[in-house]
C-alpha positions as CSV (number, residue, x, y, z in Angstrom):
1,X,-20.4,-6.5,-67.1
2,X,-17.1,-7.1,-69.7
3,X,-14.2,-8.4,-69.0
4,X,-12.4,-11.1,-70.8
5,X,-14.5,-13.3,-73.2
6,X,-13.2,-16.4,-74.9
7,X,-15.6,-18.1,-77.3
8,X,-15.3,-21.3,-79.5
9,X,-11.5,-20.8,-78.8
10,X,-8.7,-23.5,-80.8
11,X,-5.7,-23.9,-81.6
12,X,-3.3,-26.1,-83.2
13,X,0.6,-26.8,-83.7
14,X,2.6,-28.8,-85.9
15,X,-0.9,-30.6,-86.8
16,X,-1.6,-31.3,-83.5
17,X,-5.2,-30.5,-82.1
18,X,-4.5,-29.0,-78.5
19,X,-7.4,-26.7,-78.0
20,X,-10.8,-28.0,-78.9
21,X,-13.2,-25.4,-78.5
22,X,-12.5,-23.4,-75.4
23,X,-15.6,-21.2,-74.2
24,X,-14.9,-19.1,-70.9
25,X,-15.9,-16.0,-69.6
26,X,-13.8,-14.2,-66.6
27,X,-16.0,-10.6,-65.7
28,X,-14.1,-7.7,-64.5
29,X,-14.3,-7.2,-60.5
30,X,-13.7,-11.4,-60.4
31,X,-11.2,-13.9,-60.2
32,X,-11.7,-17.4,-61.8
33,X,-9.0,-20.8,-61.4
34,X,-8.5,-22.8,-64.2
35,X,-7.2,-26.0,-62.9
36,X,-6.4,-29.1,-65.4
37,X,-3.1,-32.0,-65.4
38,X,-0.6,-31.1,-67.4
39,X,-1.2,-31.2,-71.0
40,X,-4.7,-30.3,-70.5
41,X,-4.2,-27.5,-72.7
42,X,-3.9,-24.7,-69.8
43,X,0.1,-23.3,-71.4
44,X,-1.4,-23.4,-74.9
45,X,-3.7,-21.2,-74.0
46,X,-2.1,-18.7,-72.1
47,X,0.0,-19.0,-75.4
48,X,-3.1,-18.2,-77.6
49,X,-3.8,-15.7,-75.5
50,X,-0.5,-13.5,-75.2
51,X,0.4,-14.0,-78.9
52,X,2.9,-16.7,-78.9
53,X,3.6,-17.1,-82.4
54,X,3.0,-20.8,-84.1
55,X,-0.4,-21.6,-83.4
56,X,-3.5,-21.6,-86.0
57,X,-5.8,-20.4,-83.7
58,X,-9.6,-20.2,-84.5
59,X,-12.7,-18.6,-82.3
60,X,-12.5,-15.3,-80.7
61,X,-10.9,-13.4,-77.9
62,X,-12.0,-10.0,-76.6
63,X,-10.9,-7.9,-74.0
64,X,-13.8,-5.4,-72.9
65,X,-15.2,-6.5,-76.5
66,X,-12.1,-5.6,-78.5
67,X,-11.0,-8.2,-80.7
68,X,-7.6,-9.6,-79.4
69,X,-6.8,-12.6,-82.1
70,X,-5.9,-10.4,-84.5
71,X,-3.8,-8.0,-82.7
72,X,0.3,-8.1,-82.0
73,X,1.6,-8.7,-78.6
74,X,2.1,-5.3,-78.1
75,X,-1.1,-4.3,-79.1
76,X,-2.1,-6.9,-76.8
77,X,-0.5,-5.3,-73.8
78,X,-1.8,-1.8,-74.6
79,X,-5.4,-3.3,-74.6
80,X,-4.4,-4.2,-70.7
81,X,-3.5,-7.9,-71.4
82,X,-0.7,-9.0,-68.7
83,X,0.7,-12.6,-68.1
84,X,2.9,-13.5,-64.8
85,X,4.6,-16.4,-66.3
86,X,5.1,-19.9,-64.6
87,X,8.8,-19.4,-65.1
88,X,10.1,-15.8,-64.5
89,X,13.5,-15.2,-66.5
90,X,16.6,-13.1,-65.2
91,X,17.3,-10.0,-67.3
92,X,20.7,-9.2,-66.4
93,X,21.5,-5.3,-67.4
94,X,18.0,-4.0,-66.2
95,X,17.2,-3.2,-63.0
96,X,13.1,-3.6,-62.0
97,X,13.0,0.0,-61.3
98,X,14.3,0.6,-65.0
99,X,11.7,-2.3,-66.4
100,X,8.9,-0.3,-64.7
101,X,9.6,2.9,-65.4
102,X,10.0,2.0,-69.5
103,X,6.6,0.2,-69.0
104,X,4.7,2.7,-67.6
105,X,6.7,5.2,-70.3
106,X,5.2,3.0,-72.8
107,X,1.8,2.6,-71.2
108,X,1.4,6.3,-71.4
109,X,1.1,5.9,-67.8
110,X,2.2,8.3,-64.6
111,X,3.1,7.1,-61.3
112,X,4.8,8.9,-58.6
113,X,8.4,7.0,-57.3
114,X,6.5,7.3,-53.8
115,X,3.8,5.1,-55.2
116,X,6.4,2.6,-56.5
117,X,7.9,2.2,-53.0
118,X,4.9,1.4,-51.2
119,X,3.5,-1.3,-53.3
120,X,7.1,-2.5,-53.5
121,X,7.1,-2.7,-49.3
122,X,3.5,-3.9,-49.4
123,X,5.3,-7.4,-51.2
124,X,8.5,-6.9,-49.7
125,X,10.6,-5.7,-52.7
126,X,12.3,-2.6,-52.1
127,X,15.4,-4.3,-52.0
128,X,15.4,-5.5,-55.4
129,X,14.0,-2.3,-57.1
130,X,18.0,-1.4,-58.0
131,X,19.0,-5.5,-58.9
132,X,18.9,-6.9,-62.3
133,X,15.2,-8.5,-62.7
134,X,15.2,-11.6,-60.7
135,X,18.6,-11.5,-60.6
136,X,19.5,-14.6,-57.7
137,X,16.3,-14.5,-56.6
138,X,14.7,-17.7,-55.1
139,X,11.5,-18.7,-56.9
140,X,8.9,-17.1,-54.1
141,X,11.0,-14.0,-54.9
142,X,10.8,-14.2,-58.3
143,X,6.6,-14.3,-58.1
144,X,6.4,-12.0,-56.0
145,X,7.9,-9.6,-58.4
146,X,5.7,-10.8,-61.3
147,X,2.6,-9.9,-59.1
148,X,4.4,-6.7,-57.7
149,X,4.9,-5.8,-61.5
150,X,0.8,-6.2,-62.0
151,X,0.4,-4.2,-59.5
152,X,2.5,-1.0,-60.7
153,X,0.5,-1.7,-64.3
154,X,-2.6,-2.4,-63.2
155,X,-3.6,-4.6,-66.6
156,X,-7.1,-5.1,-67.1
157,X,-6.9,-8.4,-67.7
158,X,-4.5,-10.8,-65.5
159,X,-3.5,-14.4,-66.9
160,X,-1.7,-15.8,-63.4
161,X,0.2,-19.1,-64.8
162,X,1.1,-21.5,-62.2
163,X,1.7,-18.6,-60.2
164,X,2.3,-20.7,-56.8
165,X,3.9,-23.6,-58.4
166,X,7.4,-24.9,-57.0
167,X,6.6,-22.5,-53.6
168,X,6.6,-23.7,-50.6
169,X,3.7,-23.1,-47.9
170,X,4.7,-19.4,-46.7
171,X,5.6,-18.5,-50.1
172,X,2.0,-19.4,-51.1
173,X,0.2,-17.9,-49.0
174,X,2.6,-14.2,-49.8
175,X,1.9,-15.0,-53.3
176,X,-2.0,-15.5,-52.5
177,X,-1.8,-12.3,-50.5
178,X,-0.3,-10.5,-53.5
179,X,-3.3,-12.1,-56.2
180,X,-6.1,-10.9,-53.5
181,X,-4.4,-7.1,-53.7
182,X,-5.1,-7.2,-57.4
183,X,-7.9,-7.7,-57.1
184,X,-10.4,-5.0,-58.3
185,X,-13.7,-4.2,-60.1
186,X,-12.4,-2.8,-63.2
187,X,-10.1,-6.2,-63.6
188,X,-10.5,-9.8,-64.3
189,X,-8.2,-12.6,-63.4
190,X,-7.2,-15.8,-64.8
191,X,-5.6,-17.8,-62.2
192,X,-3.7,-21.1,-64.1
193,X,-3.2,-24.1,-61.3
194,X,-2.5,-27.4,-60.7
195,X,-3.6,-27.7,-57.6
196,X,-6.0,-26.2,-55.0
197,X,-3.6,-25.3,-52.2
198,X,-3.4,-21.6,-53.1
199,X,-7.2,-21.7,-51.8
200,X,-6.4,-22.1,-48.3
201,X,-5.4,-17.9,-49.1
202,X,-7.8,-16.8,-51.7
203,X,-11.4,-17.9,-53.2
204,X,-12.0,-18.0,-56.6
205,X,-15.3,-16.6,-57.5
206,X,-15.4,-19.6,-60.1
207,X,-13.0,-22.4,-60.9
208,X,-13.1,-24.6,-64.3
209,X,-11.7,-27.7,-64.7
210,X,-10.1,-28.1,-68.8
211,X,-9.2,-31.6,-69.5
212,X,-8.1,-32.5,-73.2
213,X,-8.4,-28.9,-74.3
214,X,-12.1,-28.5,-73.7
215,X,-13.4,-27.3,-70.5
216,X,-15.0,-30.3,-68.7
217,X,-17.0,-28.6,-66.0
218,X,-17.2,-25.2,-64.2
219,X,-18.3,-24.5,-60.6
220,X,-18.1,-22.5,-57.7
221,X,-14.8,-22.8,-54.9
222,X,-16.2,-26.5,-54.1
223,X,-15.4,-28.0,-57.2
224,X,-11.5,-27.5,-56.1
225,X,-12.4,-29.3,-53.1
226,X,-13.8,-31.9,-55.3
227,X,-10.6,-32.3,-57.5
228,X,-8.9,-32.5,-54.5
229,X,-10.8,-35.2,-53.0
230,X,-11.1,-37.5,-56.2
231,X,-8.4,-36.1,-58.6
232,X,-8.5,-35.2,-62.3
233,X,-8.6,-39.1,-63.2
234,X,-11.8,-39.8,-61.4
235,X,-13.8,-36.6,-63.4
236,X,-12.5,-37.4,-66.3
237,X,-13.7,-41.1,-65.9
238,X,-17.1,-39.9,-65.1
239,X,-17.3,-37.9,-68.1
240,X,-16.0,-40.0,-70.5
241,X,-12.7,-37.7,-70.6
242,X,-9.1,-39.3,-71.4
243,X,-6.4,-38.7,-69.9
244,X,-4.0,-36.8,-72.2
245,X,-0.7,-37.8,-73.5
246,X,1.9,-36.0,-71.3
247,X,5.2,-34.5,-73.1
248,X,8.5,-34.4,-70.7
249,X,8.4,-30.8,-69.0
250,X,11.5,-28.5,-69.4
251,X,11.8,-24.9,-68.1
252,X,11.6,-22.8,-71.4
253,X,14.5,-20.3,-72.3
254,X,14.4,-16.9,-71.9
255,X,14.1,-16.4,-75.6
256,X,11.4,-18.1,-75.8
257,X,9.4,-16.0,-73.4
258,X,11.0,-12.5,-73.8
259,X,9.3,-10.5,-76.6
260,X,10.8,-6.7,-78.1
261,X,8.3,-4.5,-76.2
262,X,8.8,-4.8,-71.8
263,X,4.9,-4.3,-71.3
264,X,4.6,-7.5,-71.6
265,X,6.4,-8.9,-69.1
């Protein structure tokens, strides 16, 4: 069974070393968690991955067995590669239902306006269908519409970044309930956390644990439980793994995430 296939994957910036060799395969029909501190590694790769531009990358990446390195972003997105982005940005001037509707255009994709009503009540966001994208909306809001986006698109492979980060406990569990509707057995998702919370709602079928951009160890939904119990420090002391150096965090600028084509969004 394909799905996504990562293999020997690195990647450096400015001379920096970040990803040292990153091997990981998610199958389509299952979702796996990568969980790691921060500057583990886990942004530069969904980075790598969605084309960010910057990076000398080495290894592979294939969707389905189709060479992604190589590709543009857009090319990217037409192969059914789709990010939800820690961070969701406000486009003010496009309304979701006009973002959808250019997507799907672009997709080559038909879906009745019945259909994008009920999976927008199924996450509660009929009411923002006509509003600028995540225009004032509060940051369970704004996930919601990243996952009620995936669903309209169905991509083929899902990279979920911190999807549940900065929500509070009903928000997560919505959010959980929106990852578990993508679910599906022609599509594999990545699901990028900090912290096992968003378990309580979903299980992983696996969950890998990357720790100075290599992944340290891989397991079933336990090894959350594990993390939980003993935190990243303790693994990483057992196998012989520093803890990185952290730079401060900052919310990145629209610019930096927004590309020319809306399929990748």
């Amino acid at each position: 069974m394909s799905g996504l296939r990562i293999e020997g994957l690195t990647a450096r910036v400015g001379g920096k070393e970040i990803l040292r060799g990153i091997d990981l395969e998610v199958p389509f029909g299952e979702c796996h968690a990568l969980m790691g501190p921060n500057g583990s590694g886990k942004s530069t790769l969904c980075h790598v991955l969605t084309g960010k531009e910057g990076y000398e990358v080495g290894g592979s990446v294939r969707i389905d067995g189709v060479d992604l390195l190589e590709k543009d972003v857009d090319d990217r997105a037409r192969l059914g590669l789709m990010q939800a982005f820690q961070y969701p940005v406000e486009i003010p001037g496009l309304t979701l239902r006009e973002l959808l509707e250019e997507a799907l255009e672009e997709a080559t994709m038909e879906t009745p306006e019945a259909e994008l009503t009920d999976v927008a009540a199924t996450l509660d966001m009929e009411r923002f269908l006509d509003r600028s994208v995540n225009d004032d909306l509060s940051g369970g809001e704004k996930k919601r519409s990243e996952l009620y986006q995936m669903q309209v698109l169905r991509p083929r492979v899902a990279v979920l970044d911190e999807i549940d980060s900065g929500l509070d406990i009903d928000a997560v569990r919505q959010v959980a309930e929106g990852v578990e509707d993508l679910r599906g057995p022609e599509r594999a998702l990545l699901l990028i956390t900090h912290y096992n919370r968003i378990f309580r709602y979903l299980t992983p079928d696996r969950v890998h644990v990357i720790m100075g951009g290599v992944i340290i160890a891989s397991g079933g939904p336990e090894l959350a439980d594990d993390l939980e119990a003993g935190g990243y420090r303790k693994l990483g002391e057992r196998l012989g793994i520093p803890e990185p150096e952290v730079e401060p965090s900052r919310i990145p600028k629209a610019s930096e995430q927004l590309t020319d084509t809306p399929f990748d969004l």
